[in-house]
N, CA, C and O atoms as CSV, one atom per row, in Angstrom:
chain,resi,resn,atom,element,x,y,z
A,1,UNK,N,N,-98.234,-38.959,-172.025
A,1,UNK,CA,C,-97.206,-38.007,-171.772
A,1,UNK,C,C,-95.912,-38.540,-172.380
A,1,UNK,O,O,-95.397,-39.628,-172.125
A,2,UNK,N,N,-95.398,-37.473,-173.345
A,2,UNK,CA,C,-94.014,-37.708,-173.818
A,2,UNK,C,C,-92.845,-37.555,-173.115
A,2,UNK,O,O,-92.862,-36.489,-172.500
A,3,UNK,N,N,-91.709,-38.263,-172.934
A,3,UNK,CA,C,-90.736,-37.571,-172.467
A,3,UNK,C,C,-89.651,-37.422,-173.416
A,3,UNK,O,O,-89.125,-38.239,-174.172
A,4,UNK,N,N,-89.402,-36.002,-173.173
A,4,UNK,CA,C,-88.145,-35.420,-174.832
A,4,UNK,C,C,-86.941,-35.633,-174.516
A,4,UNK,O,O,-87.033,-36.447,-173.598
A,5,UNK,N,N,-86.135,-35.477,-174.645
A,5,UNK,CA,C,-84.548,-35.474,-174.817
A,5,UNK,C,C,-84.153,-34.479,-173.532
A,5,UNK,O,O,-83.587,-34.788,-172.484
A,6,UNK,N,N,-84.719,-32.984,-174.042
A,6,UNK,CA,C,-84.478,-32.060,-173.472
A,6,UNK,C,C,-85.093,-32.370,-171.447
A,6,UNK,O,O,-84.627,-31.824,-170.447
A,7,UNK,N,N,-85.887,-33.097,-171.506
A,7,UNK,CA,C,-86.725,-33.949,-170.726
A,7,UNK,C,C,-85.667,-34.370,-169.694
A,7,UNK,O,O,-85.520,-33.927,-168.555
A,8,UNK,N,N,-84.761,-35.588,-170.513
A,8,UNK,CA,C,-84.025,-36.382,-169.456
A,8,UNK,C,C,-82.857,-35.626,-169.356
A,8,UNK,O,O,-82.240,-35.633,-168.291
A,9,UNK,N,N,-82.423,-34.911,-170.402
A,9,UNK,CA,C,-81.445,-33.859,-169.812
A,9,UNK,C,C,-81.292,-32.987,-168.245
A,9,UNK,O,O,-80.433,-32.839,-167.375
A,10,UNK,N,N,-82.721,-32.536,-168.524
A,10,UNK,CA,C,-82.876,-31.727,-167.341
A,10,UNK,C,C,-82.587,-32.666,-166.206
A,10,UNK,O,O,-81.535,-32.506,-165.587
A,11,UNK,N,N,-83.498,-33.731,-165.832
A,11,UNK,CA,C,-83.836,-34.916,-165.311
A,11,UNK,C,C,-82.136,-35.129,-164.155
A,11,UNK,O,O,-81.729,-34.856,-163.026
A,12,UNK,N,N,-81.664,-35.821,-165.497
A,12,UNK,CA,C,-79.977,-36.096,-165.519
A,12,UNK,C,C,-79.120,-34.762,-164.574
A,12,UNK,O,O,-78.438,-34.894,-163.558
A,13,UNK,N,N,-79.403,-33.685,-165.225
A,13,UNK,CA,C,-78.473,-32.617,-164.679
A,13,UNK,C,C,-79.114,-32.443,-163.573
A,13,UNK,O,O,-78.269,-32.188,-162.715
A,14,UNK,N,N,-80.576,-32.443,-162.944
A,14,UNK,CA,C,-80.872,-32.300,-161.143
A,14,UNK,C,C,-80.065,-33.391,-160.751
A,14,UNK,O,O,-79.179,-33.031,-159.976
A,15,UNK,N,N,-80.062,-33.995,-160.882
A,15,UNK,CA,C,-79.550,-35.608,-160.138
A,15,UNK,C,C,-78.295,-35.526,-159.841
A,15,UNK,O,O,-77.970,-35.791,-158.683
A,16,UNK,N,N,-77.103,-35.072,-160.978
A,16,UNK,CA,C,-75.776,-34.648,-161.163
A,16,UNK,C,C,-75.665,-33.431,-159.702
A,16,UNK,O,O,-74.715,-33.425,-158.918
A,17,UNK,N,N,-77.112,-32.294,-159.603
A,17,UNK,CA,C,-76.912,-31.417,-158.832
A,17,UNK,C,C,-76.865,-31.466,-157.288
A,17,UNK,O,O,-76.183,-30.853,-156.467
A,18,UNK,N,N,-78.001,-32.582,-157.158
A,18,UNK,CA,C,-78.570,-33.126,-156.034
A,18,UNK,C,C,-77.146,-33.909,-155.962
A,18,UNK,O,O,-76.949,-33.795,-154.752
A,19,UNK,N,N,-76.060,-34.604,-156.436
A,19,UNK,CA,C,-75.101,-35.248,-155.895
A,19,UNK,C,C,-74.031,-34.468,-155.853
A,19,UNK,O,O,-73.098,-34.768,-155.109
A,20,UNK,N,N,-73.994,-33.415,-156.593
A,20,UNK,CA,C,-72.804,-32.538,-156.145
A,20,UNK,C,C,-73.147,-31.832,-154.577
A,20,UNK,O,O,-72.284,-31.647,-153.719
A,21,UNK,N,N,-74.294,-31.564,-154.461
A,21,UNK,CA,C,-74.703,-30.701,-153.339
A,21,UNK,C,C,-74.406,-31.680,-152.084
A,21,UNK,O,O,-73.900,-31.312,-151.025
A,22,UNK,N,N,-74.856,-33.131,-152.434
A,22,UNK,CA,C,-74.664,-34.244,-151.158
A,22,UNK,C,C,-72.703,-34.349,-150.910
A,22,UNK,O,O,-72.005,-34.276,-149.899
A,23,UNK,N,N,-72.425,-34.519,-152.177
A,23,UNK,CA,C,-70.744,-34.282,-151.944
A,23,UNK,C,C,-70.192,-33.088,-151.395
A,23,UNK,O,O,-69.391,-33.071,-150.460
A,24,UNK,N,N,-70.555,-32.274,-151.883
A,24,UNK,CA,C,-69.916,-30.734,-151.212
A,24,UNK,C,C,-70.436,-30.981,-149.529
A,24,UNK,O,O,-69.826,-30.927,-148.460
A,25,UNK,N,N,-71.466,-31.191,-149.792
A,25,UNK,CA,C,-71.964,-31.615,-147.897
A,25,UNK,C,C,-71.374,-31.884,-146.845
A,25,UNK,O,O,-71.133,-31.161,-145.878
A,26,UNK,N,N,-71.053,-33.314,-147.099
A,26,UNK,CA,C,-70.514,-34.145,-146.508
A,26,UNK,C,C,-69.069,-33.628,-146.002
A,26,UNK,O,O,-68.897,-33.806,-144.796
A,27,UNK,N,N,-67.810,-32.915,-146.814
A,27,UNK,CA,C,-67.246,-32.561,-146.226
A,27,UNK,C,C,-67.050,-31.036,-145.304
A,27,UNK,O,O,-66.177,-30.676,-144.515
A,28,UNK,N,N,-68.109,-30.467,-145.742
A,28,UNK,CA,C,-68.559,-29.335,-145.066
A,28,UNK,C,C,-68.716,-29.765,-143.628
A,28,UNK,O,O,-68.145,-28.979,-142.873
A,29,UNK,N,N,-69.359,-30.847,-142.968
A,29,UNK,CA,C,-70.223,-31.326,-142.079
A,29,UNK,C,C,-69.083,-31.411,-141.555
A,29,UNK,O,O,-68.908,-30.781,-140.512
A,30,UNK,N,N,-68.243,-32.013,-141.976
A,30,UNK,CA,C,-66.932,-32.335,-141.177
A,30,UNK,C,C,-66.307,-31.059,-140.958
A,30,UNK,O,O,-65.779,-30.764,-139.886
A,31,UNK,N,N,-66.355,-30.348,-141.894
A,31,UNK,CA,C,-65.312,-29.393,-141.563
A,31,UNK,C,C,-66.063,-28.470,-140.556
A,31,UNK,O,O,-65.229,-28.067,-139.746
A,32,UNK,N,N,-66.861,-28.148,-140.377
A,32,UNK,CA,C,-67.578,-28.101,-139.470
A,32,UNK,C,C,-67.786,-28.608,-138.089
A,32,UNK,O,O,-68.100,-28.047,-137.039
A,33,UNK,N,N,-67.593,-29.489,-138.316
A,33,UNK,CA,C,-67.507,-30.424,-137.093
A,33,UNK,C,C,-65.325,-30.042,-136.189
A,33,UNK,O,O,-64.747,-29.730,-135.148
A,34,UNK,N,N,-65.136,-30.342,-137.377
A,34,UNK,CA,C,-63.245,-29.711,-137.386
A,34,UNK,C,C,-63.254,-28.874,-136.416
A,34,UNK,O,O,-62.843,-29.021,-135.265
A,35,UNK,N,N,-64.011,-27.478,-137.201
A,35,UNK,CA,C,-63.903,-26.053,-136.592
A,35,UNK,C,C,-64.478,-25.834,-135.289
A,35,UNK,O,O,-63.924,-25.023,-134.546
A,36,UNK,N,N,-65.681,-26.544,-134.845
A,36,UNK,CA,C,-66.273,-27.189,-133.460
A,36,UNK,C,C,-65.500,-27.241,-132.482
A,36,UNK,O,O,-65.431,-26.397,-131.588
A,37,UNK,N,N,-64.552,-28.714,-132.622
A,37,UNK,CA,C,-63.805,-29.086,-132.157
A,37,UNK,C,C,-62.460,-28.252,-131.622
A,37,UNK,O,O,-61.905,-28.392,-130.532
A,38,UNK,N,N,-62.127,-27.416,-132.618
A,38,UNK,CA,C,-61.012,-26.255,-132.649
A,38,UNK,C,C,-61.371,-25.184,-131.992
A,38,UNK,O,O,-60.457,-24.416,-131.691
A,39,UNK,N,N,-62.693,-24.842,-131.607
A,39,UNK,CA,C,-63.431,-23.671,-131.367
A,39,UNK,C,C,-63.076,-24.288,-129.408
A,39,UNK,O,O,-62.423,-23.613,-128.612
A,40,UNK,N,N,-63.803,-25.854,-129.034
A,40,UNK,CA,C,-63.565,-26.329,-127.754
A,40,UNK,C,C,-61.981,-26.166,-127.106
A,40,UNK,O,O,-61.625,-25.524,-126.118
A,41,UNK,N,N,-61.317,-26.853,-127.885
A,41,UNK,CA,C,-59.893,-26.887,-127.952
A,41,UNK,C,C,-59.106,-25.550,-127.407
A,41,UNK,O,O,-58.220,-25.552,-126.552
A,42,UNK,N,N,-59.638,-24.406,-128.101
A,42,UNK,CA,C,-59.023,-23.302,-128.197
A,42,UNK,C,C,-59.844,-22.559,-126.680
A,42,UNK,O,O,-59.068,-21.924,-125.965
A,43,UNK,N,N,-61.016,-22.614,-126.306
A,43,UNK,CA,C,-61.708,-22.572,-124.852
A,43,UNK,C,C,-61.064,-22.993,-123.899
A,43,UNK,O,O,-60.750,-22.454,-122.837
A,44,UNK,N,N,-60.833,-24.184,-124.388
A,44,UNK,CA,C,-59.715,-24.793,-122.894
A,44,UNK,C,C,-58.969,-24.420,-122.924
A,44,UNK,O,O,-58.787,-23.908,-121.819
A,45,UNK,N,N,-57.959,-24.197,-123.711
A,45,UNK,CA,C,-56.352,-23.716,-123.969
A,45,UNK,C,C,-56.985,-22.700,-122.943
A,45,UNK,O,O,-57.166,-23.086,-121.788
A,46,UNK,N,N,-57.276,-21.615,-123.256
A,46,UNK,CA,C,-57.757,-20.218,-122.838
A,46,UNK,C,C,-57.544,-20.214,-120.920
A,46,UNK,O,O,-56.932,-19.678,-119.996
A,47,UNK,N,N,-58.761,-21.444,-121.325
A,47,UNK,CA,C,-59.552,-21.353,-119.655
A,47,UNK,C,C,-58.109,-21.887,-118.815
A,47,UNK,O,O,-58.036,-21.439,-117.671
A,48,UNK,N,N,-57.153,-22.636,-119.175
A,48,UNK,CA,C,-55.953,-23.384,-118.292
A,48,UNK,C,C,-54.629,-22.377,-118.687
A,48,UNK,O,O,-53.561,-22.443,-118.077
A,49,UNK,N,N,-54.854,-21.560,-119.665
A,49,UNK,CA,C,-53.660,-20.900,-119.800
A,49,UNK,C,C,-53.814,-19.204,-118.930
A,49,UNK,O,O,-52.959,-18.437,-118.488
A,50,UNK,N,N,-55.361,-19.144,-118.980
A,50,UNK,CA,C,-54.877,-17.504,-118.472
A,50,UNK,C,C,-54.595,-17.527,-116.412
A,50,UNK,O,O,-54.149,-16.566,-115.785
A,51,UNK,N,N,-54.909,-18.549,-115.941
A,51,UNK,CA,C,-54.810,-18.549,-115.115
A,51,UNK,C,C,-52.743,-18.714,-114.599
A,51,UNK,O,O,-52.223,-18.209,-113.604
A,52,UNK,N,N,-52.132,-19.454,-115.539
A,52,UNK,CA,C,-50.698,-19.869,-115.641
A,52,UNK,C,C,-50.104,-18.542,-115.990
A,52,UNK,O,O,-48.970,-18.393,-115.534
A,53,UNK,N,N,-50.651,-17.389,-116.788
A,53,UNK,CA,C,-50.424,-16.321,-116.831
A,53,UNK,C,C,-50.646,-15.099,-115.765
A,53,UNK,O,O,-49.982,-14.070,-115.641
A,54,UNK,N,N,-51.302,-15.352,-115.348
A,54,UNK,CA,C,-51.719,-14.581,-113.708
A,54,UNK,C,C,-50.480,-14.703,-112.927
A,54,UNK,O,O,-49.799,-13.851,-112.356
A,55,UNK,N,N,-50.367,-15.877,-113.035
A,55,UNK,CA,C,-49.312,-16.435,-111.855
A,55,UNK,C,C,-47.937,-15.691,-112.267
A,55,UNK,O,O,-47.338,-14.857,-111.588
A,56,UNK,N,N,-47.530,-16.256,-113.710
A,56,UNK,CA,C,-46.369,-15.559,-114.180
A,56,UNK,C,C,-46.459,-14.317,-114.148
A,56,UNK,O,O,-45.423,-13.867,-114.638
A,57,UNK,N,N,-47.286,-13.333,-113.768
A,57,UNK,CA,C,-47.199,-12.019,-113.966
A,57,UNK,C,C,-46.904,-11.636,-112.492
A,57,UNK,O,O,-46.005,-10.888,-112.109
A,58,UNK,N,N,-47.978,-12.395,-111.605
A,58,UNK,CA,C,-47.735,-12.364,-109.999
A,58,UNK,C,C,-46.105,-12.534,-109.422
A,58,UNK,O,O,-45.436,-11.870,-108.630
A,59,UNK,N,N,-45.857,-13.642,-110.152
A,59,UNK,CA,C,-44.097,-14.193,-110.237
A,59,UNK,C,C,-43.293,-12.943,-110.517
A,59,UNK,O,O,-42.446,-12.543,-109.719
A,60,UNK,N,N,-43.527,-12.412,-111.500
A,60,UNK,CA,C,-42.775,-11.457,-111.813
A,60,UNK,C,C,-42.707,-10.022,-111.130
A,60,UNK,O,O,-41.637,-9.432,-110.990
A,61,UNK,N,N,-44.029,-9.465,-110.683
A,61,UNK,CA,C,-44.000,-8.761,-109.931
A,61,UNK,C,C,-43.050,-8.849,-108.279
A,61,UNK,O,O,-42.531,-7.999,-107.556
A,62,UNK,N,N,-43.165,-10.076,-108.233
A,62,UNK,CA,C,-42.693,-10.510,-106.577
A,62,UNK,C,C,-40.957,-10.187,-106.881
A,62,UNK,O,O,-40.296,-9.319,-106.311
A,63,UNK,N,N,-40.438,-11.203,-107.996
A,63,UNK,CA,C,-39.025,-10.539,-108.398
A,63,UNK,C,C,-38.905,-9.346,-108.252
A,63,UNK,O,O,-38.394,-9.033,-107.176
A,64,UNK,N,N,-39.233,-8.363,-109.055
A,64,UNK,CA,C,-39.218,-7.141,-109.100
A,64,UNK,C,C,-38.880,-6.173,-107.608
A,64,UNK,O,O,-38.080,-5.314,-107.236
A,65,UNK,N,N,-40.507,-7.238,-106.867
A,65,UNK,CA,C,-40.062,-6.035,-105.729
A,65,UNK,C,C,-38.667,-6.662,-104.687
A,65,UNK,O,O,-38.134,-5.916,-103.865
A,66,UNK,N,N,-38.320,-7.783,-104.841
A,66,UNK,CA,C,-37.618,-8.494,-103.964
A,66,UNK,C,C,-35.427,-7.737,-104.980
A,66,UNK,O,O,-34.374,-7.346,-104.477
A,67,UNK,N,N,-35.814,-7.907,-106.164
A,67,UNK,CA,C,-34.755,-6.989,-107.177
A,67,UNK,C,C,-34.745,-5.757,-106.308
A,67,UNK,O,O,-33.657,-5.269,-106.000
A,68,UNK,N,N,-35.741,-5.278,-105.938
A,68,UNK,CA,C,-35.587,-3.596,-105.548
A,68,UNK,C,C,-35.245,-3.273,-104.096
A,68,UNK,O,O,-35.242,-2.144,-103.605
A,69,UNK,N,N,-34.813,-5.003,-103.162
A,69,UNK,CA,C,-34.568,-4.920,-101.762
A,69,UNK,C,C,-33.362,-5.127,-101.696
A,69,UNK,O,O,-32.657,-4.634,-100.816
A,70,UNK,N,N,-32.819,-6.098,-102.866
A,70,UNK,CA,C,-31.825,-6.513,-103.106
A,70,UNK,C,C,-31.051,-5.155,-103.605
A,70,UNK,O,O,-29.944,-5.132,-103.067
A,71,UNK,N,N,-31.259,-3.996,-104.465
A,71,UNK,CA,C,-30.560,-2.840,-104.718
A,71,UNK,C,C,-30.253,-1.913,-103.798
A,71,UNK,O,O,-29.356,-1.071,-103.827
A,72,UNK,N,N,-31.159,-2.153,-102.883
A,72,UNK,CA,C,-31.525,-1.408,-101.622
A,72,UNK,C,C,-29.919,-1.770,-100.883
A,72,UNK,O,O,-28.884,-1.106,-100.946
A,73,UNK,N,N,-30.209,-3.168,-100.137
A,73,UNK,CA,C,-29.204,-4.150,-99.202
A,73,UNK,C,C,-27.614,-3.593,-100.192
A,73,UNK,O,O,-26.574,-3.599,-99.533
A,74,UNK,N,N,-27.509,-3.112,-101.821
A,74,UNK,CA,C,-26.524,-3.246,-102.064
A,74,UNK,C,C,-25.971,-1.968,-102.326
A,74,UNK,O,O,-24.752,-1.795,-102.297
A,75,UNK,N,N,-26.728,-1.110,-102.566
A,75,UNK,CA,C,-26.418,0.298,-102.269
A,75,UNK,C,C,-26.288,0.812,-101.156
A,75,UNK,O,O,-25.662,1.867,-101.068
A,76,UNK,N,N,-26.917,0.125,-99.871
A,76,UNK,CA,C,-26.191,-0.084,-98.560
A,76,UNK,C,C,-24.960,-0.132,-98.135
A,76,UNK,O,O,-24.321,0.679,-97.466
A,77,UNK,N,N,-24.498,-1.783,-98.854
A,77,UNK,CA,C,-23.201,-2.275,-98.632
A,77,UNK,C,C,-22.175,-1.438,-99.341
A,77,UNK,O,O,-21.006,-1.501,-98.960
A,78,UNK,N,N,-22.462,-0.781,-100.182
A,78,UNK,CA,C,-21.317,0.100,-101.229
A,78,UNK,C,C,-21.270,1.374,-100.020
A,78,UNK,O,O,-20.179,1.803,-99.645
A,79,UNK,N,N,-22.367,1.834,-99.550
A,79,UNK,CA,C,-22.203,3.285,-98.719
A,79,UNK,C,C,-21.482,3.022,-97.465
A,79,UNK,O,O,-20.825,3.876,-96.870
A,80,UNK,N,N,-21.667,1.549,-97.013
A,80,UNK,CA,C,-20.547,1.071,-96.169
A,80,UNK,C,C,-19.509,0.705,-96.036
A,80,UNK,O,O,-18.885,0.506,-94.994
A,81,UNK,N,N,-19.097,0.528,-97.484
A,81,UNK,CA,C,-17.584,0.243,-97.819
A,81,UNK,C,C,-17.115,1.947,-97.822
A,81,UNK,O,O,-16.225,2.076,-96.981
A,82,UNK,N,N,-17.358,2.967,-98.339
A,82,UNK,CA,C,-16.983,3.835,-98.453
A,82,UNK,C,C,-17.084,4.326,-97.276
A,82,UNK,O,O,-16.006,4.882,-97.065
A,83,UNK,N,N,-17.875,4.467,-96.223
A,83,UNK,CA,C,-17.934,5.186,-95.001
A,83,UNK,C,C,-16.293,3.894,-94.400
A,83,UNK,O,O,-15.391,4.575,-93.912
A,84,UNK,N,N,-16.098,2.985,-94.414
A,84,UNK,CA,C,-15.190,2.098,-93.806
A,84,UNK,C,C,-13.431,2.798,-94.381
A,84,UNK,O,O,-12.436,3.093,-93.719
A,85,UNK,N,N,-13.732,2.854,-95.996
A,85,UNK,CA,C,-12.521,3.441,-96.571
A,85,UNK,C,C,-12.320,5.115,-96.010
A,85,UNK,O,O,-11.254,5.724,-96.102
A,86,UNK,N,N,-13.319,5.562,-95.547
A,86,UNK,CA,C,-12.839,7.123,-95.394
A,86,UNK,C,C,-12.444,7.440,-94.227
A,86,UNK,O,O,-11.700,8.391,-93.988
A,87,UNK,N,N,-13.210,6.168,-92.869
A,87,UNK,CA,C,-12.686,5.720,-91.610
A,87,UNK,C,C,-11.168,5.236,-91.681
A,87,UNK,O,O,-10.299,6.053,-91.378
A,88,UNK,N,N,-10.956,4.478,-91.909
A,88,UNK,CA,C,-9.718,3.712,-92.713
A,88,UNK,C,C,-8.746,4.778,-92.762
A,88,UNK,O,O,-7.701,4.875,-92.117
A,89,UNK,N,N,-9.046,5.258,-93.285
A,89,UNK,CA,C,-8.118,6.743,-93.830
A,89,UNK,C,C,-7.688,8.057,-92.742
A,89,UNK,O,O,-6.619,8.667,-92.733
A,90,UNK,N,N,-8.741,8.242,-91.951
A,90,UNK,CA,C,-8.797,9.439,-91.317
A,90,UNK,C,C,-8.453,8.278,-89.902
A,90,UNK,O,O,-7.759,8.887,-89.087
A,91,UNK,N,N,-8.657,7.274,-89.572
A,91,UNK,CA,C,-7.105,6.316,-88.267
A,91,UNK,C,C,-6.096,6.727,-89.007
A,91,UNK,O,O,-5.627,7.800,-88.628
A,92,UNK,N,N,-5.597,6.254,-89.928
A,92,UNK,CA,C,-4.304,6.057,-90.669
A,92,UNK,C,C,-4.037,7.252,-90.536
A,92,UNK,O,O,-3.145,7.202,-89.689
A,93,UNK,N,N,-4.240,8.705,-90.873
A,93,UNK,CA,C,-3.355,9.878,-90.777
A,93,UNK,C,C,-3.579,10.249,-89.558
A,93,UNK,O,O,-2.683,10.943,-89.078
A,94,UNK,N,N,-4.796,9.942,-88.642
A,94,UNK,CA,C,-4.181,10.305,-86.736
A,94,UNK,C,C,-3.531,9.485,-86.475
A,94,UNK,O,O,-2.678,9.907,-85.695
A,95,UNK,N,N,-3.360,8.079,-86.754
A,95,UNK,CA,C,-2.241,7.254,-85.724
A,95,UNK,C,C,-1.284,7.199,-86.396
A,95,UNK,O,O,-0.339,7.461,-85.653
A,96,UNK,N,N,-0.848,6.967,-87.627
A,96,UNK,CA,C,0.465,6.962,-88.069
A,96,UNK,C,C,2.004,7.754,-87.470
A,96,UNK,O,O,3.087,7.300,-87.101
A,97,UNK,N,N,1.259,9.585,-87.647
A,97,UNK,CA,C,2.780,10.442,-86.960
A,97,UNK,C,C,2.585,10.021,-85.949
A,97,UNK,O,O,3.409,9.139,-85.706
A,98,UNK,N,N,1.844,10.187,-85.100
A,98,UNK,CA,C,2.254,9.746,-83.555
A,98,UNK,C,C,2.674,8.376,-83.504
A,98,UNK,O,O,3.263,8.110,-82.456
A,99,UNK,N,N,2.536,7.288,-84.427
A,99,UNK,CA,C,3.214,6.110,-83.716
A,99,UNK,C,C,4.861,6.485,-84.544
A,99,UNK,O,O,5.924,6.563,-83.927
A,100,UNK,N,N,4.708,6.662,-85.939
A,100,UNK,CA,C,6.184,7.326,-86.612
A,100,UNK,C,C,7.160,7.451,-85.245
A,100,UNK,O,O,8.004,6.659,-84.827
A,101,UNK,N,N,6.641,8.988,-84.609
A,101,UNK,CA,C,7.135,9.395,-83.706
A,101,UNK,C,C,7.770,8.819,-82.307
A,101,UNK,O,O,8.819,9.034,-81.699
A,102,UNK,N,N,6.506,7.895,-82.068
A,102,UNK,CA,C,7.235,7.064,-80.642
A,102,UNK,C,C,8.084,6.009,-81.239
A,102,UNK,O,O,9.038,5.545,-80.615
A,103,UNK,N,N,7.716,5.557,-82.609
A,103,UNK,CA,C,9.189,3.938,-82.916
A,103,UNK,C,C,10.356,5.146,-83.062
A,103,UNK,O,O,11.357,4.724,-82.482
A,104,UNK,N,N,10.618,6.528,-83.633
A,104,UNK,CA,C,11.651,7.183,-83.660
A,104,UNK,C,C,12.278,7.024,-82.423
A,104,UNK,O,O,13.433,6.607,-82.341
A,105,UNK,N,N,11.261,7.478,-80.972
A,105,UNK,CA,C,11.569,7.889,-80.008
A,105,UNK,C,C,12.324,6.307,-79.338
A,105,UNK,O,O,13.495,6.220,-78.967
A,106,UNK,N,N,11.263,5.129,-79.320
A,106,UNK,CA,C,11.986,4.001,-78.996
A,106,UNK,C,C,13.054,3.811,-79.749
A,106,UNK,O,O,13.971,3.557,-78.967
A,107,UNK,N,N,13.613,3.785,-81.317
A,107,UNK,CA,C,14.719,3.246,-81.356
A,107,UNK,C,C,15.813,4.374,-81.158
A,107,UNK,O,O,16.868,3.956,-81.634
A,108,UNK,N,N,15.921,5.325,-80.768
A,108,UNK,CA,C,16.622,6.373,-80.191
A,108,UNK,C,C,17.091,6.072,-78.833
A,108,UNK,O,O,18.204,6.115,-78.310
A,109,UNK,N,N,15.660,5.684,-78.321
A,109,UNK,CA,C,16.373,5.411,-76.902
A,109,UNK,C,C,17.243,3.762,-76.893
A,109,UNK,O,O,18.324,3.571,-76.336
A,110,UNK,N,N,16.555,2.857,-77.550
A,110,UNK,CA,C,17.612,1.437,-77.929
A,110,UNK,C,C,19.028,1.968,-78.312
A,110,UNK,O,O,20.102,1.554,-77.875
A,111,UNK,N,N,18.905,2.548,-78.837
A,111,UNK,CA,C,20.648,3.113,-79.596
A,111,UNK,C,C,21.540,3.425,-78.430
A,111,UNK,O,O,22.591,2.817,-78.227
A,112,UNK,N,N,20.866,4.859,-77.308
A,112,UNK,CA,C,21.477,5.301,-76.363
A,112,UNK,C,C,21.511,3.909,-75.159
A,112,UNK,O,O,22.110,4.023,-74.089
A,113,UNK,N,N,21.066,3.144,-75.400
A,113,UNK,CA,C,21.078,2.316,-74.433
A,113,UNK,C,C,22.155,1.395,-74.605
A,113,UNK,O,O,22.891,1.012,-73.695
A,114,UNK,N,N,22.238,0.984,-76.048
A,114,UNK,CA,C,23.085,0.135,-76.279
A,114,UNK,C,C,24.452,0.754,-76.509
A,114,UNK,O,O,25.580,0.296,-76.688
A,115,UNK,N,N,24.088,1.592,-76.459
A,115,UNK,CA,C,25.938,2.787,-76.511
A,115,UNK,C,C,26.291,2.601,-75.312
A,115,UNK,O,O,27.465,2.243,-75.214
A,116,UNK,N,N,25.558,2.735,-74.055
A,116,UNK,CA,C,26.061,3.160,-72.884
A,116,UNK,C,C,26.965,1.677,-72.366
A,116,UNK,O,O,28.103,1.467,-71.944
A,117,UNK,N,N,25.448,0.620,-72.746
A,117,UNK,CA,C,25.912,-0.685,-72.150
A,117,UNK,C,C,27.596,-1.122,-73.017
A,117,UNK,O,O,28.391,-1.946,-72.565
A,118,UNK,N,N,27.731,-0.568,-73.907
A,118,UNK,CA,C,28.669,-1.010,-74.910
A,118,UNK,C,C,30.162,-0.315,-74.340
A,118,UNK,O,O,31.272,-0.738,-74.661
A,119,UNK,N,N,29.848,1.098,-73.223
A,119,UNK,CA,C,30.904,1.663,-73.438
A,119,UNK,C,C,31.093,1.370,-71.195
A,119,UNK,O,O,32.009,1.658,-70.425
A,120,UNK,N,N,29.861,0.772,-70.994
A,120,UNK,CA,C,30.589,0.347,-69.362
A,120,UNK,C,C,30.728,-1.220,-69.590
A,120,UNK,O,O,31.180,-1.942,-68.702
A,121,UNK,N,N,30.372,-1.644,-70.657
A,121,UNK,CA,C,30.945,-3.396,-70.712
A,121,UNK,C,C,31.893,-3.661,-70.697
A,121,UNK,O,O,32.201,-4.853,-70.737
């Protein structure tokens, strides 16, 4: 059996193929292995984060309704300032003339008093 040119050519170029295929491999395997790893990684993230998200949503809801007791308590306090100012208001124009009236009436009578004492002193 001869071997030709064309022979070890072929020969040569499997060998070249068979080592490109072992090179391309090798980092495949890894990268592979990479994406594995990234695939676990990204599971856990998941599994420890959606539960931290529950909570923050729970959190937020609780604000919300505790915001809406708090608008409550303060739209309260505003309807009580105004019921206080319109109270406020409606003393002030019943007691005012009538007290007007009696300091008129007291220093009227101080005046006549002090005239009289002034004119038998």
């Amino acid at each position: 059996m001869s071997v030709s040119l064309g022979d070890i050519a072929g020969l040569v170029a499997a060998v070249a193929f068979v080592a490109l295929v072992i090179a391309i491999a090798v980092p495949l395997l890894k990268l592979g292995a990479v994406l594995e790893e990234t695939r676990s990684t990204v599971a856990q993230f998941t599994e420890h984060t959606l539960p931290v998200i529950d909570e923050a949503a729970e959190t937020v809801r609780g604000a919300n309704a505790q915001l809406a007791k708090v608008d409550t308590v303060t739209t309260s306090a505003a309807e009580i300032g105004t019921n206080v100012s319109a109270l406020t208001t409606l003393v002030s124009a019943t007691v005012a003339r009538p007290l007007i009236k009696a300091a008129s009436f007291s220093y009227a009578v101080r005046a006549v008093v002090s005239r009289r004492r002034g004119r038998n002193g």
